[in-house]
N, C-alpha and C positions, 0 to 999 in steps of 0.2 A: 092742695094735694100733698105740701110736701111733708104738712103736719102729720096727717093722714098715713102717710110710708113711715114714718120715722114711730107714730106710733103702734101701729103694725110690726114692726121690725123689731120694736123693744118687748112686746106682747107675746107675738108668734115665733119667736129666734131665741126668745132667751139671752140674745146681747149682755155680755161679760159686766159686770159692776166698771168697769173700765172706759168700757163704748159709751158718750155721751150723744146725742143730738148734733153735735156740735162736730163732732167724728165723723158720722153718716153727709153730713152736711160737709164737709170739708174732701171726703174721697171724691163725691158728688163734683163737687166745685174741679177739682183735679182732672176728674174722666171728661167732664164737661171742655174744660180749657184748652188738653189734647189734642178733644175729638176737631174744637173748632179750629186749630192750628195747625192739625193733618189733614183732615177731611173737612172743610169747611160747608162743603152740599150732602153731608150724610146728614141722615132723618134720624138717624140711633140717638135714641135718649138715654143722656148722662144717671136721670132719675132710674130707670128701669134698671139699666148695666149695674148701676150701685145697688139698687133693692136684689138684685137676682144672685148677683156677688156674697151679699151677706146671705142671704137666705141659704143659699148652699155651701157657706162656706168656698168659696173659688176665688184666690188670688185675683184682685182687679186688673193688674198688671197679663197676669199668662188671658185673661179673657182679651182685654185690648190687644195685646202682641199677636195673640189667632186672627182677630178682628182686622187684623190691621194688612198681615201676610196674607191673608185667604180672599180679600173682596177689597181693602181699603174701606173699611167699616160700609158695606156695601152700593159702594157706587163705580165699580168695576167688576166687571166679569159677567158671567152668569148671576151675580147677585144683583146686579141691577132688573134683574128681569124675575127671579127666584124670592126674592128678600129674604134671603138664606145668607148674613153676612157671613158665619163661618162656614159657609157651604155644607153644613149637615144634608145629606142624603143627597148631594151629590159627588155623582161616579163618572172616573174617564167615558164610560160605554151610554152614559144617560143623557137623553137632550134637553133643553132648559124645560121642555113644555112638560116632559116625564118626569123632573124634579119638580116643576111646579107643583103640578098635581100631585104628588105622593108625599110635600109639605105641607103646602096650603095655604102659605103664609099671604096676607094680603100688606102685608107694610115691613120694613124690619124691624123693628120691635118686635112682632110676633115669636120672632126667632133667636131670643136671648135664652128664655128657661128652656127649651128643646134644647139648647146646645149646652146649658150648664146641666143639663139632667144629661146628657148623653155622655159627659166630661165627667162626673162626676159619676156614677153610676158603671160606667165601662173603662176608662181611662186613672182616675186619680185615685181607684179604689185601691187600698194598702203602699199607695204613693205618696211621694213629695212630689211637690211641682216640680223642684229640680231633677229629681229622679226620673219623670215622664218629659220633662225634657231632652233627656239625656237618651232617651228609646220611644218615642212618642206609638207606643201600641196598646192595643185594650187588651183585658184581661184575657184574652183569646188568641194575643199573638197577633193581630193583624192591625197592618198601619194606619191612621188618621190620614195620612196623605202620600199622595205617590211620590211625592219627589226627594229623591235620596241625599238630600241637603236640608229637609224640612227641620230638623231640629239644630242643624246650626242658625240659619236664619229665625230660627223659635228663640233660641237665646241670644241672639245679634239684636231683635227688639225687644225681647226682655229686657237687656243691661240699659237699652237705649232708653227705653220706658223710666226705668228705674231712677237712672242719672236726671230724665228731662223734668221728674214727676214729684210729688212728695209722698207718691202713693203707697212705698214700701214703707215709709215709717207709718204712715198713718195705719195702714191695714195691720200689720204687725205689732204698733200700739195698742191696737182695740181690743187685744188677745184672741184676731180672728175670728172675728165674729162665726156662730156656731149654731147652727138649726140642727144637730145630729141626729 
């Protein structure tokens, strides 16, 4: 499979003369090592979060630090139940069984490209990630989450991430991998 992604990734992304195999394989390895050191019973594959990352262009770092504040890469919250690790389409006023169903998701895995097309698409458009940190609202003005500290704690595991990981050189190496 993981020849498979990587050639896929260099085919359908257009990957920079920069990004090697060896690139994809090493963010991989990074988000992989995290996940089992933070969350050691989440089901979220390192392979997918890194295919979906590059694919849309989405800092690996601000995916895990959502991933991480929102559910504990979902084995807290309603995402044990939803496998909506960044809780997409769930709201204060919703119950787990009414997010279930209006995601659908039967694993979390299902719920990486939903959430990077929602992040991408409504949130990071005409942004830096640091910028959407700094106001975490989509292009409409209205919040990603209710709690009125979500974006200090947004960069409190960003930095953490960043310090614990290789993943800012490596992503930023690769000249950002780019599907535009």
């Amino acid at each position: 499979m993981r020849k498979w992604l990587i050639a896929v990734l260099f085919w359908a992304c257009a990957i920079p003369a920069a990004a090697t195999p060896r690139s994809a394989e090493q963010i991989e390895k990074e988000i992989k090592d995290y996940l089992h050191q933070h969350a050691p019973k989440s089901q979220l594959s390192a392979e997918r979060v890194t295919y979906y990352a590059i694919k849309h262009d989405i800092d690996p770092i601000l995916i895990l630090a959502q991933g991480h504040i929102e559910s504990h890469f979902g084995t807290k919250g309603s995402a044990k139940r939803t496998y909506s690790v960044w809780n997409v389409g769930a709201y204060e006023s919703r119950s787990t069984t009414q997010i279930r169903r209006s995601v659908g998701y039967k694993n979390v895995n299902e719920s990486i490209e939903p959430y990077c097309l929602l992040l991408k698409k409504n949130y990071l458009k005409g942004k830096t990630v640091k910028q959407l940190m700094n106001n975490f609202v989509n292009k409409s003005g209205k919040r990603y989450a209710s709690s009125p500290n979500y974006e200090k704690q947004l960069q409190a595991k960003y930095a953490y991430i960043k310090k614990k990981t290789k993943l800012y050189n490596l992503w930023y190496q690769i000249g950002r991998a780019s599907c535009r």
